[in-house]
N, C-alpha and C positions, 0 to 999 in steps of 0.2 A: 580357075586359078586357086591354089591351095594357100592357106594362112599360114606363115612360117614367125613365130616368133623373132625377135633380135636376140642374137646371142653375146656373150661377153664381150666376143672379140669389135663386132660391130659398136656395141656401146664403149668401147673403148676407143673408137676410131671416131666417131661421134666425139668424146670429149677430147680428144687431141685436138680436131678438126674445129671446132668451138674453142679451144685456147688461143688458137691461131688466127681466128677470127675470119675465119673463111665464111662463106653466108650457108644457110641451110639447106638450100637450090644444090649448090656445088657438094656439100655434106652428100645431099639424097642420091648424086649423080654418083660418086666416088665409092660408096658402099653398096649399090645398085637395087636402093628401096625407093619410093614416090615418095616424094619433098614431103605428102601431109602425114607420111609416117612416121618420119623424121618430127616434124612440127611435132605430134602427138606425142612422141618419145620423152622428149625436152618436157613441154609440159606436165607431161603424167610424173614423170622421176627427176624431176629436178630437188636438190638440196635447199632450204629456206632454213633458217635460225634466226628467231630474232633478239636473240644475248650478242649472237657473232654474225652482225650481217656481210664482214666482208669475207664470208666462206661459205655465201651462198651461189650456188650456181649448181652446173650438171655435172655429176662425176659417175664416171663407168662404171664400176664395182659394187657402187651404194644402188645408182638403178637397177643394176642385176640383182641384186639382191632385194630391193621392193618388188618387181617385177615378178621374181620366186615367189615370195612370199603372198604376194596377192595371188598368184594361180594355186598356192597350196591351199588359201583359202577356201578356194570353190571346191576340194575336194569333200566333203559331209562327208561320204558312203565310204572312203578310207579312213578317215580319222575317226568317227563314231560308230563301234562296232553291233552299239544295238539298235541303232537306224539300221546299218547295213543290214542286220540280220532282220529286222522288221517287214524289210524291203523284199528279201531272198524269199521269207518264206510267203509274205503273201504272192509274191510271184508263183510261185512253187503253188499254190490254192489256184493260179488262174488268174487271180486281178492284172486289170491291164495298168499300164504305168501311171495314167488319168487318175484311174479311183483309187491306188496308192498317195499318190502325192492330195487328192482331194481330201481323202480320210482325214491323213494327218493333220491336214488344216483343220477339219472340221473337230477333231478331239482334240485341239488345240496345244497340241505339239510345241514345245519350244522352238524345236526343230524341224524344217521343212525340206522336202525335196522337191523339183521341177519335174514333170514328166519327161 
């Protein structure tokens, strides 16, 4: 089974279905993901303020948009081009992904990559 993100539309079907006050069960059934994906949804992107707590809840568009912005996080090797290139050319020498990502730790790199 493959991972498929939430897209807008669902997270917008999500906060509909939450205003209405439908339970999360019937949510997970209706947009056809399992309830603790739903659950984890809510959780992870939901809105908190506490200047205006009564505009706290889940809204479609603000968790798409955290949702982006934490996967754009994981991208290093697009955003920093002299990791990237750090990366290419010991590759291009031979090193396997292991003692790339080791190295860097060991010279104590700001910046780290995973194998």
């Amino acid at each position: 089974m493959t991972r498929t993100e939430l897209d807008l539309r669902e997270r917008r079907a999500i906060e509909d279905m939450l205003n209405a006050k439908l339970p999360v069960s019937k949510i997970a059934t209706e947009i056809g993901r399992h309830r603790s994906s739903v659950y984890r949804e809510i959780k992870r992107n939901k809105f908190s303020d506490e200047e205006l707590p009564h505009l706290n809840g889940y809204y479609g568009v603000n968790a798409h948009r955290c949702a982006v912005l934490r996967r754009a996080r994981r991208r290093k090797l697009v955003q920093l081009p002299e990791l990237r290139d750090a990366v290419i050319s010991r590759l291009n020498e031979g090193w396997s992904p292991e003692q790339i990502a080791e190295r860097l730790r060991f010279e104590g790199q700001s910046v780290t990559v995973s194998h």
